[in-house]
MIZAPA-123507 format. One line per 10 residues: number of its first residue (from 0); for each residue x, y, z of C-alpha. Coordinates in Angstrom, 3 decimals. Each point is the difference from the previous one (the first is absolute). Last residue first. Example, Ala and Ser with C-alpha at 12.3 -4.5 7.8 and 13.67 -1.06 7.14 Angstrom:
<recs>
1) 13.670/-1.060/7.140 ~ -1.370/-3.440/0.660;
</recs>
This chain:
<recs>
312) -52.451/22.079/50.476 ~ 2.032/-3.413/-0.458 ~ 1.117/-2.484/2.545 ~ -3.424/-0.757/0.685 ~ -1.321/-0.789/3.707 ~ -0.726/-3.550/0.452 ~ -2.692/-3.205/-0.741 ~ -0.727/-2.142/-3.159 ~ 3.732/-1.745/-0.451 ~ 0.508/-0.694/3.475;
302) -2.956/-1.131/0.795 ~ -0.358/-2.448/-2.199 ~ 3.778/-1.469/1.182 ~ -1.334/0.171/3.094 ~ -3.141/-2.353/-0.908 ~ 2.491/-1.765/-1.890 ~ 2.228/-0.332/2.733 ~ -2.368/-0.799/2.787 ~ -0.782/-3.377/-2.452 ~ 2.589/-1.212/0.178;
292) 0.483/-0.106/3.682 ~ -3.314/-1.391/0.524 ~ 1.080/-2.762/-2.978 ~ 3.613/-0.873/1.891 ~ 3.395/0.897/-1.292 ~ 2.283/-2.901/0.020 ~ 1.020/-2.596/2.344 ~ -3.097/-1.523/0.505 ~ -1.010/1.464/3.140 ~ 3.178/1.779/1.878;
282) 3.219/-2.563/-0.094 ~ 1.998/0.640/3.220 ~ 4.432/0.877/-0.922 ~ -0.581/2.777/2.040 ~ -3.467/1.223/-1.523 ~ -0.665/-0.958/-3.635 ~ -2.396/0.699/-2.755 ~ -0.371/3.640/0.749 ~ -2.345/1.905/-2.887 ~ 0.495/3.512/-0.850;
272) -2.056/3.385/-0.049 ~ 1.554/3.382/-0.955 ~ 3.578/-0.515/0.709 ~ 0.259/3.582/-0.051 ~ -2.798/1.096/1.349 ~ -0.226/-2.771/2.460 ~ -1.293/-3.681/0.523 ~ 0.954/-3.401/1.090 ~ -2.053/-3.268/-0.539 ~ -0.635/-2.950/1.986;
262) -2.354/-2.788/-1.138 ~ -1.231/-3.274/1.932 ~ 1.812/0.754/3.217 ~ 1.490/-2.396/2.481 ~ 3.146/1.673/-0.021 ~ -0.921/4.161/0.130 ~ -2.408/-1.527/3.095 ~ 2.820/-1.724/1.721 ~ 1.958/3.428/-0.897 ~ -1.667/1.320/2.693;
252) -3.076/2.934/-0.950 ~ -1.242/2.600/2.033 ~ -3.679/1.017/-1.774 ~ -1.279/2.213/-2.504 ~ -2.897/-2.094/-1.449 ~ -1.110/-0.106/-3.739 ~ -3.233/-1.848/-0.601 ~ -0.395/-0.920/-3.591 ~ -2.997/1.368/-2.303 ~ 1.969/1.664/-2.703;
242) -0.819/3.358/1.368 ~ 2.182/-1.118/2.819 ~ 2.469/-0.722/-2.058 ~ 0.382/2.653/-1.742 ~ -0.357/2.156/2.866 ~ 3.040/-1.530/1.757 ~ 2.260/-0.131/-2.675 ~ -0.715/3.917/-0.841 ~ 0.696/0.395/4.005 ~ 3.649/-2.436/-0.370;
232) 0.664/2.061/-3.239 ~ 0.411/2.907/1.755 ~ 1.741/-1.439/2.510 ~ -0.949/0.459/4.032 ~ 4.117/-0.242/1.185 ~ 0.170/-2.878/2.459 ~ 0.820/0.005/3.633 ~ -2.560/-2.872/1.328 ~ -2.375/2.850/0.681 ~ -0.443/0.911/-3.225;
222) -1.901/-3.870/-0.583 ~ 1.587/-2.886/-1.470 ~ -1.893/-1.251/-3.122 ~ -2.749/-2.879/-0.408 ~ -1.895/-1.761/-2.642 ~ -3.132/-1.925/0.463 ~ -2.010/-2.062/-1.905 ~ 2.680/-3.180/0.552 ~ 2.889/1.103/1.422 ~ 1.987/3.289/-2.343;
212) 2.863/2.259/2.034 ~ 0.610/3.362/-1.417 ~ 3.690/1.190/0.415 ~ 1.388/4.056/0.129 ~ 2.399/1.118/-2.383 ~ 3.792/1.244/0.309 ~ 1.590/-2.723/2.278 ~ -2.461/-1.934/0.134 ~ -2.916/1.071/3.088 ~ -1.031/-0.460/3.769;
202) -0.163/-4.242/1.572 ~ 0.123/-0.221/2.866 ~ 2.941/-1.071/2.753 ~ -0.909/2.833/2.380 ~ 2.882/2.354/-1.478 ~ -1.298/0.195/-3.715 ~ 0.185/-2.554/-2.890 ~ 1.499/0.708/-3.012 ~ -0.068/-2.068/-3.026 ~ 2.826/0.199/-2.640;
192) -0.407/-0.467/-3.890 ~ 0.746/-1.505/-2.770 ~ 2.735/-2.335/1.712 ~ 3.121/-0.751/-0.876 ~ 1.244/-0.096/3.856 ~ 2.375/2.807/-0.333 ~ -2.335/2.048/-1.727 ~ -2.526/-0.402/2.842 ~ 2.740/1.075/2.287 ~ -0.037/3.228/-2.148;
182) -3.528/0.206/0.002 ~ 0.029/0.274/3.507 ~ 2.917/2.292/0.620 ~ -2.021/2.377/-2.513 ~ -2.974/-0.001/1.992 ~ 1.506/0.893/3.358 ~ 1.445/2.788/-1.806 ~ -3.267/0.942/-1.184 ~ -1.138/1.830/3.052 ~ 2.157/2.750/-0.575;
172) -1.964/0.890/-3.470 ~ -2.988/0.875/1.461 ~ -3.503/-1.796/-1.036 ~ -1.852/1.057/3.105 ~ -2.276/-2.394/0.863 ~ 2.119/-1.464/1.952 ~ 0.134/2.597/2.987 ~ 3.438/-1.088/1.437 ~ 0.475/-1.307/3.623 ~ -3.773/-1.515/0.943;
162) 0.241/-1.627/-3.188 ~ 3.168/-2.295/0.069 ~ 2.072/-0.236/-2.225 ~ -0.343/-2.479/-2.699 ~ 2.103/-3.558/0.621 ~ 3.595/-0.855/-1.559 ~ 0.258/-3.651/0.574 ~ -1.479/-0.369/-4.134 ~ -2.603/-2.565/-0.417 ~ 0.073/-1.052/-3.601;
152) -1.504/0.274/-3.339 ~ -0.434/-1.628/-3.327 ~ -2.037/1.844/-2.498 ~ -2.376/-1.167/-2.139 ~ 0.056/-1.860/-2.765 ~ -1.564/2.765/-2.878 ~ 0.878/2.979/2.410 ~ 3.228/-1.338/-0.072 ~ 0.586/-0.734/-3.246 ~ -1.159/3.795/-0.740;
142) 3.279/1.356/1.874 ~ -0.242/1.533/3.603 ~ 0.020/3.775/0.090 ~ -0.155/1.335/-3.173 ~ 0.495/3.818/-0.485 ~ -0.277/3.010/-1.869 ~ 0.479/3.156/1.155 ~ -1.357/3.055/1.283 ~ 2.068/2.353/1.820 ~ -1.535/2.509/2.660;
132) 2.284/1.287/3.014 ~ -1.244/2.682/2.681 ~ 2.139/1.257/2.259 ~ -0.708/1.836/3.113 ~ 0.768/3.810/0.628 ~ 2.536/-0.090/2.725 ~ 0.865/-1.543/2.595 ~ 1.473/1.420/4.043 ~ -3.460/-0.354/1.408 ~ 0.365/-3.941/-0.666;
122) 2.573/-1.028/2.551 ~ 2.179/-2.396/-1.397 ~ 3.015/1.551/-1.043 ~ 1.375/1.892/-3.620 ~ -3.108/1.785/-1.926 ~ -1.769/-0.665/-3.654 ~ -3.512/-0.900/-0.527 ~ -2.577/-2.602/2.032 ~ 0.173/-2.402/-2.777 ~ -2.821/-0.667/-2.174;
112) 0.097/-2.861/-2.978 ~ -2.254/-0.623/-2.804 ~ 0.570/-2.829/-2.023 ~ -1.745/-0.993/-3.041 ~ -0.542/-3.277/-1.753 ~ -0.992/0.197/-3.305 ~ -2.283/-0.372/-3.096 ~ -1.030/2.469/-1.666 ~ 3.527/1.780/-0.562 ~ 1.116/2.548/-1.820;
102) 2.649/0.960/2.016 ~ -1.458/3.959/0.446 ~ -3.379/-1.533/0.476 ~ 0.600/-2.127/2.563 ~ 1.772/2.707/2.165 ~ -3.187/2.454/-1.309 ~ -2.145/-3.010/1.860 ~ 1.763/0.420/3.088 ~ 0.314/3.897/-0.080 ~ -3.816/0.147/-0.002;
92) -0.556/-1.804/2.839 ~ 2.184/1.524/1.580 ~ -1.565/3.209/-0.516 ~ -2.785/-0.989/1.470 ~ 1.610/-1.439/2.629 ~ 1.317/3.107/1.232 ~ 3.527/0.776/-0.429 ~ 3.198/0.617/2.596 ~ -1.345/-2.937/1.959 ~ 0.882/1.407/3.584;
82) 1.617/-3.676/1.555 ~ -1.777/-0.397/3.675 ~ 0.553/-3.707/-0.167 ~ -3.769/-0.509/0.663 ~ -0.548/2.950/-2.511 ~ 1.834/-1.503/-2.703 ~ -1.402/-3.530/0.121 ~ -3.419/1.476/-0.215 ~ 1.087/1.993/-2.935 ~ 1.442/-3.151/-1.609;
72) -2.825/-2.140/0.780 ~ -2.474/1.898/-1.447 ~ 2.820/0.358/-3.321 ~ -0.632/-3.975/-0.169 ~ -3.539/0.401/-0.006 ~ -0.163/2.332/-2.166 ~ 2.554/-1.485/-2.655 ~ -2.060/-3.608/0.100 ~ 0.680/-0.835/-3.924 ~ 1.626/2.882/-1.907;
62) -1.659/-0.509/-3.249 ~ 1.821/0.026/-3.472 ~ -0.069/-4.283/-0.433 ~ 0.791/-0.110/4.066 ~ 1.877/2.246/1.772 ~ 1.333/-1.232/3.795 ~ 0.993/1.790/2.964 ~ 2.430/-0.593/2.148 ~ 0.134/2.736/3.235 ~ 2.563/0.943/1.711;
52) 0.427/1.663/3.375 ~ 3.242/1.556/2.027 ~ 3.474/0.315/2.402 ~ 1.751/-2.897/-1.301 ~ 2.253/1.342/2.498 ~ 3.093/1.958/-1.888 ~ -1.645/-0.638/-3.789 ~ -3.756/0.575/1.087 ~ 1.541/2.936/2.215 ~ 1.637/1.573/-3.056;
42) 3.391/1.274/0.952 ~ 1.563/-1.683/-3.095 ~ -1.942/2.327/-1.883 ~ -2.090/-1.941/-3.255 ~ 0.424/0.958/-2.850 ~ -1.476/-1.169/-3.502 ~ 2.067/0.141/-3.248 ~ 0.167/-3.419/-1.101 ~ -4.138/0.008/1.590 ~ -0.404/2.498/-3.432;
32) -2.340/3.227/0.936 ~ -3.120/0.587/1.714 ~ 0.010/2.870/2.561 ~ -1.677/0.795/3.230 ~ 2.112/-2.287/2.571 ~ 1.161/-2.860/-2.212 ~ -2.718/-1.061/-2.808 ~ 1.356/-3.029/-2.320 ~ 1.299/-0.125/-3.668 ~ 1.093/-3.205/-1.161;
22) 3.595/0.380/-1.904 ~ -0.162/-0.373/-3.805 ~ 1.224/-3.203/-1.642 ~ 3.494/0.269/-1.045 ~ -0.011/0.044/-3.616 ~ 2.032/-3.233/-2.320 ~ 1.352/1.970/-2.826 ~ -1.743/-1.567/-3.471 ~ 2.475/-1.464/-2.306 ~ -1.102/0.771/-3.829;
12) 3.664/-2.042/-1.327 ~ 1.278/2.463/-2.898 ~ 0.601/-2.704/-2.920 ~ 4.253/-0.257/-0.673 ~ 0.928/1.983/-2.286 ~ 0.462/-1.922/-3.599 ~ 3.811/-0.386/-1.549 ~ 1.087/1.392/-3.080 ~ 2.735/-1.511/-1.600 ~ 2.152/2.289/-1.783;
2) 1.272/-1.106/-3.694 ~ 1.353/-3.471/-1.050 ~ -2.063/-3.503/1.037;
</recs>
């Protein structure tokens, strides 16, 4: 071959730059903006003491499912711990669903957290101006192979405290410590979850979510006074099922009756409602999620998808 060879370019490759998704936007103290950016003083009380009140709150297909009720508790909460909420409810109400809005989410889980504000020491004349954190988000708590078995769960040694020393139905963040240690020993274990039982040997709440016990016709749940937190979920439980002609009874439990029961299930707004098909090693019922229990999920499923406060104006 004589003369100059000519030799083709090579054909552009169309490579696309991989894009860092964007950062979820939450609500810190009067302003939304990125949660890479948020602040938080590292003389917070919630950070120093675990000084403060959270709510989770769940949205649901574009509703927010429960959000008064949850922000009822908040206030009251707030004014047993004597924490000045530096915005009415109204207006947090609002703020919660322009959190959702600004992520573009319609279905989430949303926390909103209240510390007492910003001040070195314990005495709580010296803060100022509490905190108020919003940040929606998704999440999963157990994965959907469990809720289609059924969790396995065990008696943790860590107990609730005890109600005459801290007002439980406050939802305050120091109280969770106790929870924390008892998932943690349920991690060790390999178990789904932990069960807590209080000082007197009976039986209170998991380690997040609080336990409904099925015998026959009737099903049963620890009541307050056994040092549990009053869920949510555990009142919209209730009334289901009560509407659904069984007799629910608050009553102190032992875990002879968690045993020897035909259907346990767990519930809370994040884990929503799930099944328990073990207890300490103890088969419950068939091993697998019982009919009553199945059939309190769809009806909460239902209401789920039918009931709440819009997301959108």
């Amino acid at each position: 071959m004589s003369g100059t060879e000519t030799q083709t370019p090579p054909m552009a490759l169309d490579i696309e730059e991989p894009t860092t998704p964007p950062s979820p936007v939450m609500y810190l103290n009067g302003k939304m903006g990125d949660v890479a950016d948020a602040k938080l003083s590292v003389i917070d009380h919630g950070f120093l003491y675990g000084d403060g009140i959270f709510e989770g709150i769940r949205a649901y297909g574009g509703k927010v499912w429960k959000l008064d009720e949850h922000l009822d508790r908040l206030y009251k909460s707030a004014h047993v711990l004597l924490i000045e909420m530096p915005i009415t409810k109204q207006e947090m109400r609002q703020v919660v669903r322009e959190a959702l809005r600004a992520n573009g989410l319609r279905d989430a889980y949303i926390r909103v957290t209240v510390t007492r504000g910003t001040g070195l020491g314990l005495d709580p004349k010296h803060i100022q101006g509490a905190t108020v954190a919003i940040m929606p988000s998704k999440l999963s708590l157990y994965p959907q192979e469990m809720y289609d078995a059924g969790l396995d769960v065990i008696t943790v040694s860590t107990r609730v405290a005890r109600p005459d020393s801290w007002e439980v139905r406050v939802k305050s963040t120091g109280k969770y410590l106790n929870n924390i240690m008892a998932k943690s020993e349920a991690n060790r274990m390999g178990a789904g979850e932990g069960l807590m039982l209080n000082m007197e040997g009976y039986v209170a709440e998991a380690t997040g979510d609080n336990i409904f016990v099925i015998s026959g016709n009737r099903i049963l749940t620890p009541p307050p006074s056994a040092g549990i937190l009053e869920g949510i979920t555990r009142m919209v439980t209730m009334d289901i099922a009560n509407t659904s002609g069984y007799r629910v009874i608050e009553q102190n439990m032992t875990l002879f009756d968690v045993y020897t029961a035909d259907e346990v299930f767990l519930t809370g707004t994040a884990a929503e409602m799930i099944p328990v098909r073990s207890v300490d090693g103890r088969t419950i019922g068939a091993g697998k999620p019982g009919p009553i229990t199945k059939r309190l999920i769809e009806k909460f499923h239902a209401r789920t998808k039918s009931e709440g406060v819009p997301i959108e104006d």
